[in-house]
BAFI-3210 file (N, C-alpha, C; in Angstrom, 3 decimals, decimal comma, padded with zeros to 6 digits):
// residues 85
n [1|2|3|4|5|6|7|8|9|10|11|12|13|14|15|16|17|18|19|20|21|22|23|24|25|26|27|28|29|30|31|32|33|34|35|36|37|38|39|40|41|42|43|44|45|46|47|48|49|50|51|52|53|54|55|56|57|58|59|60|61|62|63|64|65|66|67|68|69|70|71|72|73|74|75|76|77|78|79|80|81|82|83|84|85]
n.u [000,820|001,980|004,257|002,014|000,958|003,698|004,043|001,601|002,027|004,771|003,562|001,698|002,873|004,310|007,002|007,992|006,374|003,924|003,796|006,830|006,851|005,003|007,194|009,013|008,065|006,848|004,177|000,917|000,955|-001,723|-003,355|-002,544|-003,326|-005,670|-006,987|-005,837|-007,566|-009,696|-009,513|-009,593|-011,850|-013,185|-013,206|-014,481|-017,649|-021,040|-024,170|-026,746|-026,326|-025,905|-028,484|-028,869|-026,916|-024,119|-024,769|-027,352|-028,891|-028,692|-029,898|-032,866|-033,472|-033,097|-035,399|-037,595|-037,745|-038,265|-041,343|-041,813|-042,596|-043,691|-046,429|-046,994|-048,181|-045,363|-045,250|-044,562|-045,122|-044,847|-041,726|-041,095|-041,683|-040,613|-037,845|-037,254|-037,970]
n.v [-001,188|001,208|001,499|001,856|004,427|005,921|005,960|007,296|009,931|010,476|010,406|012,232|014,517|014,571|013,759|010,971|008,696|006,944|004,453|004,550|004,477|002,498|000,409|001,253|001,464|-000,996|-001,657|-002,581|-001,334|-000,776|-000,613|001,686|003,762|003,120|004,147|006,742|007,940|007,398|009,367|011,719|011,988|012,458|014,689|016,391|017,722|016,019|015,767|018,588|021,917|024,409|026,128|028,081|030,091|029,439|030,601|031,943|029,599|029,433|031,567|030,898|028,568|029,659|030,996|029,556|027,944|029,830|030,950|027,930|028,140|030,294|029,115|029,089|027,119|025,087|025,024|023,883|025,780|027,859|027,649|028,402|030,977|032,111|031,734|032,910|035,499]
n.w [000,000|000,806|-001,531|-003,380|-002,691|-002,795|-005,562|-006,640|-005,315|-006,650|-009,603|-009,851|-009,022|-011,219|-011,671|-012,952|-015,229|-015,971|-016,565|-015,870|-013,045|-012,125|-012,902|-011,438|-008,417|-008,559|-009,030|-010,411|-013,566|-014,343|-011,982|-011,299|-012,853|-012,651|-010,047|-010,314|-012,146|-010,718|-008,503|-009,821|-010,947|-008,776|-007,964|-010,135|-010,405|-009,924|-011,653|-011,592|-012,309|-009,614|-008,465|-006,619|-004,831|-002,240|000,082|-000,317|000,152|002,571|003,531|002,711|003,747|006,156|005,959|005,323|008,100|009,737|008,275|009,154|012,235|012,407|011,477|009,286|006,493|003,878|001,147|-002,325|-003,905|-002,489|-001,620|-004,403|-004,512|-002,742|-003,821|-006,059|-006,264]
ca.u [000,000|002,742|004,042|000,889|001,075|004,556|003,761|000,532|002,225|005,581|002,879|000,929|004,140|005,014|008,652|007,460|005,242|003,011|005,052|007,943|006,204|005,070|008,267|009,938|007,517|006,288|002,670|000,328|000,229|-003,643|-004,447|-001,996|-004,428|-007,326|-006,518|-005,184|-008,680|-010,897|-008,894|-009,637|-013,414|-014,103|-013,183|-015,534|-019,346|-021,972|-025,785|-026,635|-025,526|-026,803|-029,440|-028,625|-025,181|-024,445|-025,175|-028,576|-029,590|-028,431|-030,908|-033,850|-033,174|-033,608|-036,638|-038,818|-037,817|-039,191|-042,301|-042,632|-042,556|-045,001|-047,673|-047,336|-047,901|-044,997|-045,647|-043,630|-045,630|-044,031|-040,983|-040,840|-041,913|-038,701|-036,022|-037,172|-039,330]
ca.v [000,000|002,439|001,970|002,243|005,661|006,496|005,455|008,075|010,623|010,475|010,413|013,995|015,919|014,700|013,286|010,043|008,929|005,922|003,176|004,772|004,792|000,956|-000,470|001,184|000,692|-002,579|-002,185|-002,891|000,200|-000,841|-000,134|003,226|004,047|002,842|005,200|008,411|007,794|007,718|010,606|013,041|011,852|012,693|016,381|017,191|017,953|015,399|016,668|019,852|022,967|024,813|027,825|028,769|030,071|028,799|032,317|031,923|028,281|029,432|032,706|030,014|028,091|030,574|031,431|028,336|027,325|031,009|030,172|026,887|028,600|030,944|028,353|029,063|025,890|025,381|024,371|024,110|027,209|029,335|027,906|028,870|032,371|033,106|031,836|033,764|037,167]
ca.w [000,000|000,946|-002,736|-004,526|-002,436|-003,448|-006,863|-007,130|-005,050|-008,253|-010,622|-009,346|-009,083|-012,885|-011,846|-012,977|-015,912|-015,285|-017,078|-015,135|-011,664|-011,973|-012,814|-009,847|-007,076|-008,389|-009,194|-011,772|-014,574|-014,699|-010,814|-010,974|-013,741|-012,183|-009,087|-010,701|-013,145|-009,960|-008,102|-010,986|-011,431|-008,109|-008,046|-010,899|-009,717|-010,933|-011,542|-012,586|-011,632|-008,755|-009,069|-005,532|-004,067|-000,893|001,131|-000,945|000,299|003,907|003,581|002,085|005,012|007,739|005,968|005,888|009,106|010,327|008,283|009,554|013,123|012,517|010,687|007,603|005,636|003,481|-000,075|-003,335|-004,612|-001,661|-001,433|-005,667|-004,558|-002,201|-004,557|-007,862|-006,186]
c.u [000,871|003,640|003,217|000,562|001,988|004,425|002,919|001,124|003,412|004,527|002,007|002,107|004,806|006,598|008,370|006,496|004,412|003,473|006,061|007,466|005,703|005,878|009,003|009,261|006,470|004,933|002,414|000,098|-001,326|-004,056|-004,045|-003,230|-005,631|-007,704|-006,386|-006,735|-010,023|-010,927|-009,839|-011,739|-014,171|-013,783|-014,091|-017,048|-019,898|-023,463|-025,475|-026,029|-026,230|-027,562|-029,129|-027,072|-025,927|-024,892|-026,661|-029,472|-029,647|-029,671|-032,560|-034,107|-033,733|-034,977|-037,562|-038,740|-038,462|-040,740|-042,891|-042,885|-043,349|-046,571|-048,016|-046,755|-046,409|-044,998|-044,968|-043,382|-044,408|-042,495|-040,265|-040,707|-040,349|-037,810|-036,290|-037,633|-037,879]
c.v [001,262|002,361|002,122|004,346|006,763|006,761|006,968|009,621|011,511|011,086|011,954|015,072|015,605|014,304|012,082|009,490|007,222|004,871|003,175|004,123|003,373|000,158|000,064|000,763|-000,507|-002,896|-001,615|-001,681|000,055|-000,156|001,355|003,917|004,108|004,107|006,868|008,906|008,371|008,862|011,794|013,140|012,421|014,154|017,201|016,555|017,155|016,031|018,046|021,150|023,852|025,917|028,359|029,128|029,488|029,845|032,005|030,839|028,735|030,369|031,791|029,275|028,424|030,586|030,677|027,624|028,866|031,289|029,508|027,259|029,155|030,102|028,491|027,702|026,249|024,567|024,456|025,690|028,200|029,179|028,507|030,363|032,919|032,561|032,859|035,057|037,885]
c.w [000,000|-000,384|-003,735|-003,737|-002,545|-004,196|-007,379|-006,480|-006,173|-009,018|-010,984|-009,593|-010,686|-012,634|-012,572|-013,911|-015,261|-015,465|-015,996|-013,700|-011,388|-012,067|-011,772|-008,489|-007,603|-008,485|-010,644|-012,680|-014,407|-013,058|-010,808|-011,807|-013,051|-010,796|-009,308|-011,626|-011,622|-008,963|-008,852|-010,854|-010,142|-007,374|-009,039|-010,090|-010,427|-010,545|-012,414|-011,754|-010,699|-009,096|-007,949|-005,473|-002,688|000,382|000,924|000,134|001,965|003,971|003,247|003,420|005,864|007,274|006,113|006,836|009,786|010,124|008,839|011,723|013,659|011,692|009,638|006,859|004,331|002,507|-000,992|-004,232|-003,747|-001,348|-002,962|-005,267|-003,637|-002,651|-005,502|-007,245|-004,940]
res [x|x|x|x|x|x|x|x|x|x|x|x|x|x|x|x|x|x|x|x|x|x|x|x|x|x|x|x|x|x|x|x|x|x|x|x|x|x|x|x|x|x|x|x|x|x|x|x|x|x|x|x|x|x|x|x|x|x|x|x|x|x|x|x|x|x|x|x|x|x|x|x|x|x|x|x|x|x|x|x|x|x|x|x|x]
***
């Protein structure tokens, strides 16, 4: 494990290409791959893209829990009306 962590740590800083980086610490080009592949994939966002910022969702937030406080039913209609109005 601690060279499949050498291995990927070479491989990030670019001393190292991937061929290179498996014949010195001894593992499989396919898992370095498989690794450096699932690394990358899970820094990009999946879904769509948000309509809120995150200040936004926090302000949305406060509000239908202040709503739901004071009894105001809270329905899709009204929570439509305080993102867009």
């Amino acid at each position: 494990m601690e060279d499949l962590q050498n291995a990927m740590r070479v491989m990030r800083t670019s001393e190292l290409s991937t061929n290179a980086a498996a014949i010195h610490y001894a593992v499989l080009r396919r898992t370095l791959r498989a690794y450096l592949a699932e690394n990358e994939e899970s820094k990009s966002k999946l879904g769509r893209k948000t309509v809120l910022s995150p200040q936004q969702e926090k302000e949305l937030s406060k509000r239908i829990i202040r709503l739901s406080q004071t009894g105001c039913p809270i329905t899709l209609k009204v929570v439509r009306m305080c993102v867009f109005t």
